[in-house]
N, C-alpha and C positions, 0 to 999 in steps of 0.2 A: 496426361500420359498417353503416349499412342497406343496403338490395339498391340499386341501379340502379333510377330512376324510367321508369314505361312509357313510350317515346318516341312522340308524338304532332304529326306536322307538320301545321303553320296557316298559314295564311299571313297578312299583313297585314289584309289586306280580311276576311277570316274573324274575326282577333282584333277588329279592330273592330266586328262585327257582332255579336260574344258581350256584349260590355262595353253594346254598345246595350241586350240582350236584359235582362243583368241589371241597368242601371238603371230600364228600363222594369216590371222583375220580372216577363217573358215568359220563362221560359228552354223550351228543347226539349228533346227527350228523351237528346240527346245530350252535351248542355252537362257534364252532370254528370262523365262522362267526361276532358272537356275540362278543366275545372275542378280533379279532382282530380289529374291528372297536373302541372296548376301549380302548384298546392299541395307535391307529394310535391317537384318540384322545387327551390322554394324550400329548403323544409326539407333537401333533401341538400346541395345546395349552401350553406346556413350551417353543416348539421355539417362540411362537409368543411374549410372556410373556419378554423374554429373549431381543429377537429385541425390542418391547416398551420399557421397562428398559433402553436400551442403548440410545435410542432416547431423550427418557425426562432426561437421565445423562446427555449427552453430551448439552440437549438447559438449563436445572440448570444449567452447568456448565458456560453456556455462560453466561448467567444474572448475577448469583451469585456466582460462586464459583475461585476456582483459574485456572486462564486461561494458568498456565505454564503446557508445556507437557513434560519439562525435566526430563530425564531415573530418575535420585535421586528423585527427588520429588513423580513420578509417584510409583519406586518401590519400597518407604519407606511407603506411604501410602498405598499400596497393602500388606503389608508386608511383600516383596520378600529383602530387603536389608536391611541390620543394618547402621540408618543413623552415621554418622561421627560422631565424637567427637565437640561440639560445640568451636568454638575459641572465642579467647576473641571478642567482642564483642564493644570494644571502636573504637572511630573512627580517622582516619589520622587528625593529625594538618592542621587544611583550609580545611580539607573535605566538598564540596558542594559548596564552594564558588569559586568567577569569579577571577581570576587576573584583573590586567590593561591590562595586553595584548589581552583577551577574549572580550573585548570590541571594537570589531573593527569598528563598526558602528559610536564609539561616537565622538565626536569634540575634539582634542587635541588642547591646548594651551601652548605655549612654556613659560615658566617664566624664564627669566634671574635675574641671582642674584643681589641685592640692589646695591653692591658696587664694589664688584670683578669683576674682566675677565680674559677670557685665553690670560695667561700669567705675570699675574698681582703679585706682590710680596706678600710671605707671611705672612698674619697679625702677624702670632702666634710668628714665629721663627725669620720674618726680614729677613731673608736669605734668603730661598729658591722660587720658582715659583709654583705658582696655573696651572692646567691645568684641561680642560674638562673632566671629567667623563664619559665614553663611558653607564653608566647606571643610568638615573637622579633619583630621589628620585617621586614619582607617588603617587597621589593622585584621586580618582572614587569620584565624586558626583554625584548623581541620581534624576534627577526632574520631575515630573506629570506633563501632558498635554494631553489636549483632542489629540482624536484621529487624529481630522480636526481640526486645528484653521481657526479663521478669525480675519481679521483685518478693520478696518471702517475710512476710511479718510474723514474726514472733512473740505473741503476746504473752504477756507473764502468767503464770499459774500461780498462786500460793491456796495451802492446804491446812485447814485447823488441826492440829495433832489430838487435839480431845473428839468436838463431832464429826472431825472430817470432811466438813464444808471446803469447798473450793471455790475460789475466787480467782476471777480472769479478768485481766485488761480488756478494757474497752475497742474494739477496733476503729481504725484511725477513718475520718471523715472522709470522705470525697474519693475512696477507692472503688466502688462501686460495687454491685452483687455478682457480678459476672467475672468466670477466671480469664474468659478474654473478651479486649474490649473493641470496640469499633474501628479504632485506630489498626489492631494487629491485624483483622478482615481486610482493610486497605490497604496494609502492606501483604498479607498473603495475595489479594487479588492483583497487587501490580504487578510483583514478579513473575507469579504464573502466567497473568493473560497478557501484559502488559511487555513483559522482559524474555517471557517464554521459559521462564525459569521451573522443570517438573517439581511437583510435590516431594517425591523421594530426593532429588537433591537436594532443596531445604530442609528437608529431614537430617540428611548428613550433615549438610555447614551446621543448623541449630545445634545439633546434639555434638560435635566437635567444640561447639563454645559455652557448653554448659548451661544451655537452654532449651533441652529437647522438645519436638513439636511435631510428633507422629503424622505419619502421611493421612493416613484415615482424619485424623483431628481436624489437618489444615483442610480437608473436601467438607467436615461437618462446618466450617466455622465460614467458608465462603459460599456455602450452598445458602446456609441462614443468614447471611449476609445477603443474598440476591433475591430474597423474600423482602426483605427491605426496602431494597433500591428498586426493587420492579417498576411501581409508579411512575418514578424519574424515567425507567426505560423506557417505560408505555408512551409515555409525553414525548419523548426525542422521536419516535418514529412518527407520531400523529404530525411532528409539525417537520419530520423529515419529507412528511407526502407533497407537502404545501411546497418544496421547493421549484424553483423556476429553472434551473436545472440539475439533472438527476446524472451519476454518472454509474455503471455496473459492471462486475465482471465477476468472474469463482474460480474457482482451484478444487483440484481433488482433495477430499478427506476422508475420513474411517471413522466408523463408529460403530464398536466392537459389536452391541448388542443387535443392530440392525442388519450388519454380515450372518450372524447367527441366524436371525431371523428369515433371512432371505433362501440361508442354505435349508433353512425346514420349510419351508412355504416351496422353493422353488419358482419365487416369483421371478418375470420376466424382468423387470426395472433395478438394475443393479447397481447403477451410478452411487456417489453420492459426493457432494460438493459444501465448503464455502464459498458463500457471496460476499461480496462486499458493495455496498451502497454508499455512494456520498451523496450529499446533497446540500445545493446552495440556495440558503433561504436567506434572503436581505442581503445581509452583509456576511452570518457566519455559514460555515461548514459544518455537517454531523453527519459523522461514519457509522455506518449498522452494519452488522455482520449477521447472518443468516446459516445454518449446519446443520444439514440432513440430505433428506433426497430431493429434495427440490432445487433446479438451476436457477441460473441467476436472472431468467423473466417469470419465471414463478414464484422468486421471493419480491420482486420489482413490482409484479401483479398485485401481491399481497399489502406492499406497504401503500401502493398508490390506492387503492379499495377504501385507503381512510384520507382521501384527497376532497376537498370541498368543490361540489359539483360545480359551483361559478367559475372557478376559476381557468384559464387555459392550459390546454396541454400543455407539459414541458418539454422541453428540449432532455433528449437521452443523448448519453455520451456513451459506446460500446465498440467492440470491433465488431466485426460482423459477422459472427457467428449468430443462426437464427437460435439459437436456444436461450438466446441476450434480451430477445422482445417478450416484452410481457403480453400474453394473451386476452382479448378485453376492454384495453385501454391504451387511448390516443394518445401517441407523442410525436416530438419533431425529432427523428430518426437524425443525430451526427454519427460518423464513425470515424474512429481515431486515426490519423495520418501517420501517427508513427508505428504502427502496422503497415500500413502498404509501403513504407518508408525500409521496412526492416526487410521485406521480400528483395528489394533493389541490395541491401547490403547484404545479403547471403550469397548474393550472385555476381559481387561487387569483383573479383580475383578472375570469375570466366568472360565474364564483359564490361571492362572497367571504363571505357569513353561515353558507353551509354549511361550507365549508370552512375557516374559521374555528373555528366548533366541532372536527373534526376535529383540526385543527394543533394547536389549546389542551389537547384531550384527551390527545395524545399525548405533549405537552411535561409535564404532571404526572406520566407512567409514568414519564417519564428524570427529573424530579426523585425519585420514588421512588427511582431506580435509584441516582440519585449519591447519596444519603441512605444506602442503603446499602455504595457503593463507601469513605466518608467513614468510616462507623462499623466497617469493616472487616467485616462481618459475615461467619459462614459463609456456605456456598450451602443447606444447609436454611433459618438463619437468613433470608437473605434471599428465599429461596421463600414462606414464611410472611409475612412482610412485605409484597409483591407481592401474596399473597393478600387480605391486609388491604385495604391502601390501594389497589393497582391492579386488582383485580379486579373490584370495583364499577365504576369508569370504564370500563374492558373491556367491560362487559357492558349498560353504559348506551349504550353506541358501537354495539356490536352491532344491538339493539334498536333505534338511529338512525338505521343502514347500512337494515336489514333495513326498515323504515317507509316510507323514501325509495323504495324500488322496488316497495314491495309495494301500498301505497298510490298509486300513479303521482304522487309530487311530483318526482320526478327523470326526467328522457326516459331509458333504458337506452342509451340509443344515443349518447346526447352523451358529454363528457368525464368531467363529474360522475359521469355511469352508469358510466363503464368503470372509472372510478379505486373507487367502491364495490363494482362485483362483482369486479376484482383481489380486495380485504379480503374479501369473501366466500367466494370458490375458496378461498382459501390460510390463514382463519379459523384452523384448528388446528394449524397450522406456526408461524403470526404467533403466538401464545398461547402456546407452549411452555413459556416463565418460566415460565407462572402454575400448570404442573405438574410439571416437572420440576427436580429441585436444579442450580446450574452454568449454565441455560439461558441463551444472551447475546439482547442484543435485537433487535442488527443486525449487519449484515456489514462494519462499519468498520475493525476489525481488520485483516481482510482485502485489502478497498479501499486501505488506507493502503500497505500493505506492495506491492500491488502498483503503486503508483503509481512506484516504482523502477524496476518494468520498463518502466515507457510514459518516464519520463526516459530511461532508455537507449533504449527506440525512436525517440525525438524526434534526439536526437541522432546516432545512428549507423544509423536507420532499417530494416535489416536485418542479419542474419547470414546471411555468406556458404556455410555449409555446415552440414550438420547437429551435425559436430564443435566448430563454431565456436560453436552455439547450447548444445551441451551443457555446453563450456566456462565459459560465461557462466553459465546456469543453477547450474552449480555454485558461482560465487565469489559470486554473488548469494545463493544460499540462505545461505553460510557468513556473509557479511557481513552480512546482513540479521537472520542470529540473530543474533551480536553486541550487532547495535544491541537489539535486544528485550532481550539479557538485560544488557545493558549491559558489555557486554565491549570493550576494546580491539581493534578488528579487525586491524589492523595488526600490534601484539604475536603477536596468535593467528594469523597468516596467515604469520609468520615464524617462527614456533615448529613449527608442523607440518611446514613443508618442511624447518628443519634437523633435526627430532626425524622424520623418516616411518619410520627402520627401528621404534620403541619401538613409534609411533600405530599402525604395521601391525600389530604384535603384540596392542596394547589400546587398540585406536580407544575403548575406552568412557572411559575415562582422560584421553581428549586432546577434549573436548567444549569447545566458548567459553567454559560456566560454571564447569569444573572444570580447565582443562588447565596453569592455574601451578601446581598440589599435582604434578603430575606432572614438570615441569621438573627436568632436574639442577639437584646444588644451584648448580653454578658458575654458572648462566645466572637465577637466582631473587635 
């Protein structure tokens, strides 16, 4: 932003007496003064004009507009591309719909046929032999139920009429001691942390279906639930540290008791954020969520502190905000491209040839990128590859960035300038791929997964206490891997709390991606 233009007061009768001077082409020795402070004017006041504009675009855009930033969409609305020819328009036969095999959750019943069996003669012909069909004929029915049932046994009383002895049914086996069970904790904690679902409104749906299940109840029954599961937590972040790479970012959050606290201390550190961590260890993914006052290189700090000294730094995925690096400890600094990507599309409507070049440039790297995602390649494999074909674009971009400012065709100062010198500052973070094996392009990963925590902010808008944030964080992180490694959450959230004496013994054991090999066998 440039400095504050020199302020120079005129008055009416003065402005008109300069305008005489300079149509007359008299001007004084002063005019020029005069002149250029109208000038510097002008000009601040259209960059400032220009940066608002982009700001109230991009938060309209967020509320209401179209949230895609794809090159077509972007430069058919700018009016830089002639959109495609529309195709038809109808849709695949079972478009939308599930198979029987999509249903992996739901209860299979086997139905053997009325009269036949394998091997059984044929009715039709008399002659020949029936055998098993290796694909049965499938039928999906779908039935409602509260989210929690309950069930109410009523065991009989009878009463001697002489001693008055009383006699009660025996209660029924395998219900267990407890009024709720491990199962209801996995479903309280998926819909809260999982679905973003608050407490008080399953209080309302429960108690509209004759199930009631008080807000207080459901915070006692997933708090002691997370006593449980902690082990399994503990274990996901140990072997979260080990990843080869780490990707981080946060978002604002609230926690009611620390606001409190701040406002009677008057302490200076007011922030407070979720993080979200991903990290790619081998082959899977595990998301950790972090909720307090610490940003997202002080929760990054925290989990890498339990990293095995042999090992090498990894590769961080972040934009480049410095409040992203963990303090302490080495890493191979990337930063995401679809940040420097997005300053070009805010400014896309006031210079759309330039930044069209950009957009087009960057959309061939991620064609590179999914050409390699397709072919499955290694991460050397695909390093080399990158070097091929996106290297050259790289370096042609570079060279276009560096022209634009060096040559004054870009003002530094406008939008255009600031979205090129971002790509400049952050040149060898943004390039990573094109040197190191494994390197990702952008921070979406990341982005994605935390977009869990801003649905549970939207919804339940804060946590009440720092306990109540940890809570959350943890069923978040647990459920969030799951989803990555594609594990049933619910199974795995009910499995740990009836299995915690084993998980405590060998949390490594009871992981989302490995914890049915561990199940007794009765429960497998």
């Amino acid at each position: 932003m440039m400095n504050m233009p020199k302020r120079i007061d005129i008055t009416p009768e003065e402005l008109d007496a300069l305008l005489q001077r300079v149509k007359a082409g008299r001007l004084e020795d002063n005019d020029y003064e005069i002149i250029k402070a109208m000038a510097d004017t002008v000009s601040y006041l259209s960059q400032l004009s220009d940066e608002k504009a982009t700001t109230i675009k991009r938060l309209l855009k967020m509320m209401f507009g179209d949230q895609s930033e794809k090159a077509q969409k972007l430069l058919n609305k700018a009016g830089r591309r002639q959109g495609k020819k529309k195709k038809d328009n109808k849709k695949p036969k079972g478009h939308g719909r599930n198979g029987a095999s999509d249903y992996t959750g739901a209860k299979k019943i086997k139905i053997a046929h009325e009269t036949l069996k394998h091997g059984s003669r044929c009715p039709e012909c008399q002659k020949g032999k029936v055998y098993r069909d290796s694909k049965p004929k499938t039928l999906v029915r779908v039935t409602g139920k509260a989210p929690l049932q309950a069930t109410v046994y009523q065991m009989q009383r009878l009463r001697c009429n002489l001693c008055g002895e009383i006699f009660t049914a025996k209660t029924p086996e395998g219900i267990g001691e407890e009024k709720y069970d491990a199962a209801s904790a996995a479903m309280i904690a998926l819909l809260k942390y999982g679905s973003g679902l608050p407490f008080n409104r399953l209080q309302q749906l429960q108690a509209g279906l004759g199930v009631p299940l008080a807000a207080s109840t459901q915070w006692e029954i997933v708090d002691d639930a997370a006593n449980k599961a902690l082990w399994a937590w503990q274990e996901l972040v140990r072997q979260a540290a080990q990843g080869s790479v780490i990707y981080n970012d946060d978002t604002t959050a609230k926690i009611l008791s620390l606001i409190k606290e701040q406002t009677a201390s008057g302490s200076s550190r007011k922030g407070m954020f979720t993080s979200a961590i991903v990290s790619e260890v081998s082959d899977k993914k595990i998301a950790l969520f972090f909720t307090g006052r610490n940003h997202a290189g002080e929760n990054l700090a925290e989990v890498l502190s339990k990293r095995q000294s042999r090992l090498e730094p990894p590769i961080q995925m972040c934009d480049a905000l410095s409040r992203n690096l963990p303090d302490n400890f080495k890493t191979i600094l990337a930063n995401c491209l679809i940040h420097a990507r997005r300053n070009f599309v805010d400014v896309l409507t006031n210079f759309p040839d330039r930044c069209q070049y950009v957009i087009e440039t960057l959309g061939k790297v991620y064609k590179n990128d999914q050409v390699s995602k397709v072919e499955k390649m290694t991460d050397q494999q695909r390093l080399e590859y990158h070097q091929t074909h996106s290297g050259p674009l790289m370096q042609q971009l570079e060279d276009w960035l560096d022209a634009q400012l060096n040559e004054k065709k870009t003002e530094p100062n406008s939008g255009l300038g600031k979205a090129i010198a971002y790509m400049q500052n952050h040149w060898p973070a943004l390039t990573l791929f094109l040197r190191v094996p494994g390197a990702p392009l952008d921070n979406n990963l990341c982005e994605q997964v935390l977009k869990r925590a801003i649905l549970h902010r939207k919804n339940s808008l804060f946590f009440k206490t720092e306990r109540g944030a940890f809570v959350g964080d943890l069923f978040m992180s647990l459920i969030h891997t799951c989803s990555l490694v594609k594990a049933n959450p619910f199974d795995y959230l009910t499995a740990i709390q009836e299995h915690c004496s084993l998980v405590r013994k060998n949390p490594q054991n009871w992981m989302p991606w490995n914890y049915r090999a561990a199940l007794p066998e009765s429960d497998k």
